[in-house]
C-alpha positions, 0 to 999 in steps of 0.5 A: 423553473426554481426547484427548491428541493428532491421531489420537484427536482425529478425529471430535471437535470440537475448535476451531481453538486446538486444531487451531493447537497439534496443527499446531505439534506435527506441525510440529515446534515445542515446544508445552507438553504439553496435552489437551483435552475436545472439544465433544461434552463439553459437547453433551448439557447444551447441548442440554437448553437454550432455543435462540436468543437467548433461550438465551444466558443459560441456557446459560452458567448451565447451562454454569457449573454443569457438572460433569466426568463421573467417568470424565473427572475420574479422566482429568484427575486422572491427566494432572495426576498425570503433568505433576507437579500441584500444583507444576506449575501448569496452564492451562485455556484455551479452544478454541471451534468456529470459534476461531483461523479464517481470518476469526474470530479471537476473540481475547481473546473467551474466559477463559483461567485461569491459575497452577492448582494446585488439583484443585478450581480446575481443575474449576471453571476447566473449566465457567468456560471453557466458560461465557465461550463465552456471555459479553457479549463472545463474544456481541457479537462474534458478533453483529457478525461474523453467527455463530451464538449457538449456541457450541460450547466445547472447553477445553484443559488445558495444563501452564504454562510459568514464562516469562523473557518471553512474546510474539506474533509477526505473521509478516507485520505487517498495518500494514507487509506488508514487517516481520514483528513481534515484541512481548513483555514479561518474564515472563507474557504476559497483560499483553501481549495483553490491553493493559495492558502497554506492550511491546517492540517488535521489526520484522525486514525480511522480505527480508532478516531484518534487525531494523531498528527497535524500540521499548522502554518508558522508564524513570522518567529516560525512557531505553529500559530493556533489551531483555527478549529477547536477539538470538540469541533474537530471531533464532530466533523470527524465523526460525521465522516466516518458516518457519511462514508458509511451511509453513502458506501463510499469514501467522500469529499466534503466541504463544510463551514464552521458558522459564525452566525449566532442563530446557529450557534448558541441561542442565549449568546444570540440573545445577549448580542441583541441586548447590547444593541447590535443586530442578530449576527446574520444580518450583520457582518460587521468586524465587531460583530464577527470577533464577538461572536467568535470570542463566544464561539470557542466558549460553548458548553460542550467544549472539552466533551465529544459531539456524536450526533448531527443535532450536535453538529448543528449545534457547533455551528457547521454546514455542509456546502458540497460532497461527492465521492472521491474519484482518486483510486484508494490504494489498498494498505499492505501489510509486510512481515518479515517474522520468519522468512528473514531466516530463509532470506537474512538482510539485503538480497539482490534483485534475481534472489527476489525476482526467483523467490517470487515466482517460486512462491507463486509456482508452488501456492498454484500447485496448492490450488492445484492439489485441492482441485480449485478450478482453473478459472479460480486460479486465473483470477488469483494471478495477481495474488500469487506474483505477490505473496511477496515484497522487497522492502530496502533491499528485504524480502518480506511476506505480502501478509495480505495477499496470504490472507486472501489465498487463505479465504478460498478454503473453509475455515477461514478464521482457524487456517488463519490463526494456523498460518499465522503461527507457522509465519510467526506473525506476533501481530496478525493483521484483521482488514482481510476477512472471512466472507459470509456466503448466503446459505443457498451458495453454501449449499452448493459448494458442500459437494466440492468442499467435501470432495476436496476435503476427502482428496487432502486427507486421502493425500495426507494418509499417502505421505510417506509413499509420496516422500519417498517417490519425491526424494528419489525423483529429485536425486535423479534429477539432481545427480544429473545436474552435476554430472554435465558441469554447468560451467562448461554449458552455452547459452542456449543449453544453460537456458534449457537447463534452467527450464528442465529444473522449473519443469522437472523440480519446482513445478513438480513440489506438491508432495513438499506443499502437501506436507507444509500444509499438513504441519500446519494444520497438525501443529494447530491440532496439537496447539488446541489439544494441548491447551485442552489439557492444561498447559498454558504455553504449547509453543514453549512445552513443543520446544522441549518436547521435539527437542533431540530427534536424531532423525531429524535431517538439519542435523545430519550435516553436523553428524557429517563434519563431526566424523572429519572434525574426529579424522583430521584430529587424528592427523596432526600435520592435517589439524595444523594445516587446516587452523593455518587457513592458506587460501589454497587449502582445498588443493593441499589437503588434496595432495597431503591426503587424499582419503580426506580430500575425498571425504571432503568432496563427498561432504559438500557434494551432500550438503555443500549448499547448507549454509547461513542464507542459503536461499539467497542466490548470491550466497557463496556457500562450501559447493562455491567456496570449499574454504568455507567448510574448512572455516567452519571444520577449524572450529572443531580443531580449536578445542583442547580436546578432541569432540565426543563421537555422536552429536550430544542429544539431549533427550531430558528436556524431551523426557521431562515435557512428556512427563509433564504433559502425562501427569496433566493427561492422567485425568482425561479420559482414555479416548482424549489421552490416545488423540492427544499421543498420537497427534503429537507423533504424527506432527513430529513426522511431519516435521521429520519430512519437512526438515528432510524435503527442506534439504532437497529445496537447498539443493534446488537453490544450488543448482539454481545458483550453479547456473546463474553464475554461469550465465553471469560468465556467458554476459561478461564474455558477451560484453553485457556484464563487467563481472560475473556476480554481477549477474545477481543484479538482474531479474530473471526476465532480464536475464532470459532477455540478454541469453536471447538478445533481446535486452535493451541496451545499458545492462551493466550500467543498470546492474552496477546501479542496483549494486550501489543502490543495494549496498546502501540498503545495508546501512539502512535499518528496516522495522520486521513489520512494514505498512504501505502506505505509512502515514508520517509521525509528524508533519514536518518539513525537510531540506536535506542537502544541496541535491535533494528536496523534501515534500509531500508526496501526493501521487505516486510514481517515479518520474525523470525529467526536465524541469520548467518554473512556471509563475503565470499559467497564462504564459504558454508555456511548453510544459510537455514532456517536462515536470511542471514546478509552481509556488502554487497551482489553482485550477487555472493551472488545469490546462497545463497538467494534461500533457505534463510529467508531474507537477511539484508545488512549494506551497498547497494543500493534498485537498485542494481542486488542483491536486485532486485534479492531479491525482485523478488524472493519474499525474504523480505530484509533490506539495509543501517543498521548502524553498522549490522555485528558489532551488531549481531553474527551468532546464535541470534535470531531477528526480521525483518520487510521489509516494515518497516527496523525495526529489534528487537534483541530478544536475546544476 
């Protein structure tokens, strides 16, 4: 049977190309016209086959042999009859059960048949289409994905559309999730998808529509050649796009052809084609009449202006041949901010900095969780946001602002706790993809009892914050007096390892009163912010400034008050100020004998503030506790004045006195119940600040045992021979480390921690912008070729990959590709048969959007396309480095 559109086609098996084009059709796109005989045609020939494995090659034989029923070739002979055959050329192509799938593509996987205009052609295009169903690479590609040897063919008749140009849209680029992509070529499309033509390539920004990059093919003098489609034409598709993902809920592959034919592109300019006597272009495909048409073509009346309607579309001549959805995962688009945390974390830190920073954070957002009695399995779920509140960028540990977000969306208010949280990171430009999610009224309903509840708990924990810092501070000094009474130094391996988890047990798993009060500042300072600007003043930010500006109680100035009391001891002591300008590397152990009530002084200055210094979260940092040279260094500054420092750290109460005036005028004409609010909102966020600054010295503190203790297992690895140095231990991550104390890490530690080290020193010549998109679409497109060990391309999945390389030119050849990294000029989807059991796959020349890279991303093979000079550069045997996110790939030998 000959089904001819949607109504008749239920019941059949009619595969998911077919489905793709009935879709476009109700959808209201121009689809070619087009029949297809459904899989039922083929079933009873099938079925007289040998199942299995077994049966493959027998049922593409008895396929390729198959012969249209008469009462199915006078409904073909008919329909072609119709569409104008033979000067109508026709196209069979394939439309498999399973074909054009959410997670199976096949593309490329089946012949398609071109340019027909024999009846006899057609039929045997017909069983030859069907019969590919069964050909080495169908069959290699669904063994690979773990389908069903049985195939199911349905083969699509379709009238060909003589194209100006043809192309394939991703309306969401998985490379760049922020870009829909456009790649095309002049005249048929073939070239394109099946690689080996070199496309033009066109990137819109989905926010914004805007075609931002593109990339052409050069001439023979190397310069760009001309766009083959024009800009109003690009417009329209590009809105199509963005139209058809939003109707079919999904991001699409779609094929289209921009037409020649004259019926479809301008009624007049047909017309006057037919008065210089030549036939209507779509029954004549003669050259003359292609360059006429075409030279009328770019002249249409809506060049220059936007094309926002599928009537429109038409217009421009465009027809859709295929859509489907895209199987290749699109990865989300992280956004990583360092606007404050790089004061905690300043530039290039180190691997185990990173590796504890990242479970500290997401120890202490689970005590939040925590704190607001969200359910266990709530917690469970969110896992996989807490270990990644953070990023490491070049080195540079920045927030993961998405995952913030997301930990944001399980409380009320989202919008406002955002707008609050963005303030207190510092965030100059929030990021608006994560959004608030509206619940249904009746789930709304249900959650109030446990929103109120939880509401009650916090503020009852709020009203208790200064017996709980209290408790907090006394438990912590306990703690940290402990530690430093035993000498971490002089520990074993085993008792270190147990003193790291006592601190995890005891400390950083015990940090609820520090959250409880962040989270209170938080939402104070977003109080006193709206309150303020209630009340007239225009910048809140800048007026706070000046009114929290010289508290004395404030605990970051208590070290300063410290070293100023030696700074005026050691001015009273001319032999001692000498001694400490001149700096010699011992002067700790000299001070100790010239003058021991100083020495003491000093100890007792570093035993309380000896780990606050610039970078004081870093591990590797070497602060005054390490290095008791450094507060000597930072004391000689005192020591350089010409006359000895004030007694008392100058407070500058005017910039405080004069914002309160400020803001008193500015109240004196509110009422007395928003005056006393807006008083005692400020005095409850300066107290919290008050015990934020105090809790923030204890979490130094916290760090500097930490630190203790890793350089005393970097001492433990070295004496064990798994380190050179000792330092080298900051080179490791945590898991690593617990590994080599339990003598379970692999071999090769020292190798890998003087690798990073070189890798990291490298970092810190490197510039990194504060804010960081993963992935970021490139400025341009151009190509590189750096030096003699590295080659640049387009990385099209991701993954680094290590390995022998095998030149291979004929995909026929047999070669023995597993394990190895595949290099081509070009790939089709021949070359299907040879990616299942390969590394990766690097290609000199190739479109992201053609089958055989689609093949490749979905199954999951990382690949790099467009490398200048590749089958030149590298022979089979050496061995190189690839990375697919970036296209980098390092020669690593000759």
């Amino acid at each position: 049977m000959l089904i001819h559109n949607a109504k008749q086609a239920k019941g059949f098996t009619i595969g998911g190309k077919a489905r793709g084009l009935f879709l476009l059709q109700q959808a209201g796109y121009r689809v070619p016209d087009f029949a297809l005989l459904p899989a039922e045609t083929f079933d009873g020939l099938l079925q007289k086959q040998p199942r299995g494995i077994a049966g493959v090659s027998a049922r593409r034989q008895a396929l390729l042999q198959f012969r249209l029923s008469a009462e199915d070739k006078i409904a073909v002979r008919h329909l072609l009859h119709r569409w104008g055959f033979p000067e109508q050329a026709v196209v069979v192509r394939s439309s498999v059960a399973g074909e054009d799938g959410t997670q199976d593509s096949f593309a490329g996987m089946m012949d398609s048949f071109l340019h027909l205009i024999s009846f006899a052609d057609v039929l045997e295009a017909i069983a030859a289409c069907a019969a590919s169903a069964y050909g080495d690479r169908a069959m290699a590609y669904r063994r690979q994905k773990g389908l069903s040897l049985e195939a199911r063919p349905a083969v699509i008749l379709q009238k060909q559309v003589t194209p100006l140009a043809s192309g394939v849209l991703f309306t969401t680029f998985p490379e760049y999730p922020q870009e829909l992509a456009l790649h095309a070529v002049s005249g048929f499309g073939e070239g394109l998808v099946g690689g080996s033509l070199v496309p033009h390539e066109f990137y819109f920004l989905k926010s914004t529509g805007q075609l931002h990059r593109q990339v052409l093919p050069k001439d023979a003098t190397g310069q760009p050649t001309a766009a083959c489609l024009s800009e109003p034409v690009l417009q329209a598709l590009y809105e199509m796009g963005a139209d058809m993902e939003k109707k079919f809920g999904c991001p699409q592959d779609i094929e289209f052809v921009v037409s020649a034919c004259l019926d479809f592109i301008f009624e007049g300019e047909k017309e006057e084609l037919s008065g210089s006597g030549e036939a209507p272009f779509e029954r004549n495909s003669s050259a003359i009449a292609l360059k006429r048409a075409e030279a009328r073509f770019w002249k249409l009346p809506f060049a220059g202006q936007k094309i926002k309607s599928k009537q429109a579309l038409s217009a421009a001549g465009v027809f859709l041949v295929q859509a489907r959805p895209i199987t290749q995962a699109i990865p989300p688009v992280v956004v990583y901010d360092n606007s404050n945390i790089q004061e905690s974390y300043c530039g290039v830190t180190t691997p185990l900095t990173y590796s504890f920073a990242t479970r500290a954070y997401a120890t202490v957002y689970r005590q939040t969780m925590q704190l607001l009695a969200m359910p266990e399995r709530v917690i469970r779920e969110h896992e996989p946001v807490l270990a990644n509140l953070l990023g490491l960028v070049k080195g540079r540990i920045y927030y993961n602002v998405n995952n913030w977000y997301r930990g944001l969306l399980l409380l009320p208010s989202f919008r406002q706790n955002k707008a609050d949280m963005e303030r207190m990171m510092g965030l100059t430009a929030p990021v608006d993809f994560v959004q608030t999610r509206k619940r249904p009224f009746l789930q709304q309903l249900r959650l109030l009892p446990l929103l109120a509840a939880n509401l009650l708990r916090l503020l009852w924990a709020f009203s208790r914050l200064p017996q709980r810092v209290a408790a907090f501070q006394a438990h912590f000094r306990r703690h940290y007096l402990a530690f430093y009474r035993q000498a971490p130094a002089a520990l074993g391996a085993g008792e270190l390892l147990e003193q790291k988890l006592l601190l995890d047990r005891e400390l950083l798993q015990c940090w609820t009163t520090p959250i409880l009060n962040d989270f209170y500042v938080m939402m104070t300072n977003g109080r006193v912010q709206r309150k303020l600007r209630q009340a007239g003043i225009a910048r809140p930010d800048a007026f706070l400034s000046r009114y929290l500006s010289g508290d004395r109680h404030i605990a970051s100035t208590q070290p300063a008050r410290a070293m100023l009391q030696l700074a005026l001891q050691a001015w009273q002591q001319p032999g001692l100020q000498e001694l400490i300008r001149d700096l010699p590397h011992d002067l700790h152990a000299r001070v100790a004998k010239c003058c021991p009530a100083f020495h003491a002084g000093v100890n007792e200055f570093i035993a309380q503030y000896g780990d606050r210094t610039v970078g004081e979260l870093k591990l590797e940092t070497v602060t005054m506790r390490l290095e008791p040279l450094i507060f000597y260094r930072y004391l000689r500054n005192y020591l350089e004045m010409d006359t000895p420092p004030a007694p008392g750290v100058q407070e500058n109460p005017a910039l405080h006195v004069e914002a309160a005036a400020a803001l008193r005028r500015l109240l004196s004409r509110r009422s007395v119940f928003f005056r006393k609010s807006v008083w005692r909102s400020l005095a409850k966020l300066q107290q919290a600040i008050r015990y934020r600054e105090l809790m923030r010295l204890e979490r130094t503190r916290l760090f500097g045992m930490y630190r203790a203790l890793y350089l005393a297992i970097g001492r433990q690895l070295v004496q064990k021979g798994q380190l050179q140095q000792q330092r080298d231990v900051f080179y490791l991550s945590e898991q690593e480390i617990a590994a080599a104390l339990s003598n379970t890490a692999p071999a090769g530690l020292c190798l890998l921690a003087r690798n990073r080290q070189m890798e990291f020193d490298a970092y810190k010549q490197e510039e990194v912008p504060g804010r960081v998109v993963v992935p970021s679409p490139p400025e341009c497109g151009k190509e590189q070729v750096r030096d003699n060990k590295v080659l640049q391309g387009t990385g099209c999945f991701q993954g680094l990959v290590t390995g022998q390389v095998v030149v291979v030119t004929d995909p026929q050849e047999g070669l023995e590709v597993s394990g190895k990294i595949v290099c081509a000029l070009r790939t089709d989807p021949g070359w299907a048969v040879l990616f299942p059991t390969c590394r990766a796959v690097l290609i000199e020349k190739g479109s992201s959007l053609s089958h055989s890279v689609i093949l490749l991303r979905e199954l999951g093979i990382p690949t790099v396309i467009n490398i200048p000079q590749l089958t030149n550069r590298l022979q089979t045997g050496q061995q190189v480095m690839l990375n697919g996110a970036t296209g980098e790939i390092t020669v690593l030998d000759r």
